[in-house]
C-alpha positions in Angstrom: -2.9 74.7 204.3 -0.7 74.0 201.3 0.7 76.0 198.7 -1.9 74.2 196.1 -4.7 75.5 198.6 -3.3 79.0 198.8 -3.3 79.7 195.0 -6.8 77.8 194.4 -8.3 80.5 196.7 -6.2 83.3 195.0 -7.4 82.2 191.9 -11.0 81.5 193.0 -11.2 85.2 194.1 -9.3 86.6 191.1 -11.5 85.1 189.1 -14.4 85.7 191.0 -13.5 89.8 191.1 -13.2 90.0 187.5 -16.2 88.0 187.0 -18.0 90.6 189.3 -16.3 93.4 187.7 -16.5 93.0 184.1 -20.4 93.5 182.9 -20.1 96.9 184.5 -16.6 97.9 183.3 -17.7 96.4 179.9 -21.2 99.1 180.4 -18.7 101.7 181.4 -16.2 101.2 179.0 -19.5 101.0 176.1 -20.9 104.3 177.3 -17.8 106.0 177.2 -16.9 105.4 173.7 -20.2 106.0 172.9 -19.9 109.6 174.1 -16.6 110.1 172.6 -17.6 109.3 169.3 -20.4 111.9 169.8 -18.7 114.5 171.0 -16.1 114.1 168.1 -18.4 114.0 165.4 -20.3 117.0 167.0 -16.5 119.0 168.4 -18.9 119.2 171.5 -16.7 119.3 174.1 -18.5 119.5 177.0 -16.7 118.3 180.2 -19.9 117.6 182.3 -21.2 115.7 178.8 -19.2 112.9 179.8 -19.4 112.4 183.3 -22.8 112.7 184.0 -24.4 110.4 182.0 -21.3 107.1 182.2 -22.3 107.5 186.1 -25.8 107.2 185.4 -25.5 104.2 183.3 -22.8 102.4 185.6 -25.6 103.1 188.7 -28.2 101.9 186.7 -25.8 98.9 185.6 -25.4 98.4 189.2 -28.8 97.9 190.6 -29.6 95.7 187.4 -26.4 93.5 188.2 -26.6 93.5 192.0 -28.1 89.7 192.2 -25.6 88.0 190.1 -22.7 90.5 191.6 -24.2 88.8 195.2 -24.5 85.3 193.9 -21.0 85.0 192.7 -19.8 86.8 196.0 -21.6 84.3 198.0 -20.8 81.1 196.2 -17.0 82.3 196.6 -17.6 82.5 200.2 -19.3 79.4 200.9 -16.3 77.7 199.0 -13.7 79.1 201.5 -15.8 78.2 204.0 -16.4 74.9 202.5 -12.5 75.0 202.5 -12.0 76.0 205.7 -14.0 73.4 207.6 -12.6 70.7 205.3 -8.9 71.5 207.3 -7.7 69.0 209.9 
């Protein structure tokens, strides 16, 4: 194995992470503001106000995103092993 094919697969799985991890850290990020603006235009400040419903919406975000989550995970995998087999 090269250097070349070293940082391909280090890139290939950077890229797949945040590819797997941005829709719902995008949906997390989203919810949270969305609360914060509420509770500052209603000076509700209501720890269990936040919590509660950004881990609903991230669970929810979950379930909804688990096949292209598994796709991406998969393809990544069946490139390294495409990789791997391709080695003399």
């Amino acid at each position: 194995m090269t250097e070349e094919d070293a940082l391909s697969i280090a890139r290939d799985a950077v890229l797949t992470l945040l590819t797997m991890s941005g829709p719902i850290m995008a949906v997390a990020l989203t919810v949270g503001l969305t609360i914060a603006l509420f509770q500052a235009l209603t000076q509700l400040q209501e720890m269990t106000l936040v919590f509660v419903p950004k881990i609903m919406v991230v669970f929810a975000s979950l379930m909804l995103l688990l096949p292209f989550m598994l796709a991406q995970i998969s393809a990544f995998f069946e490139g390294i092993a495409d990789k791997i087999i391709g080695l003399p």
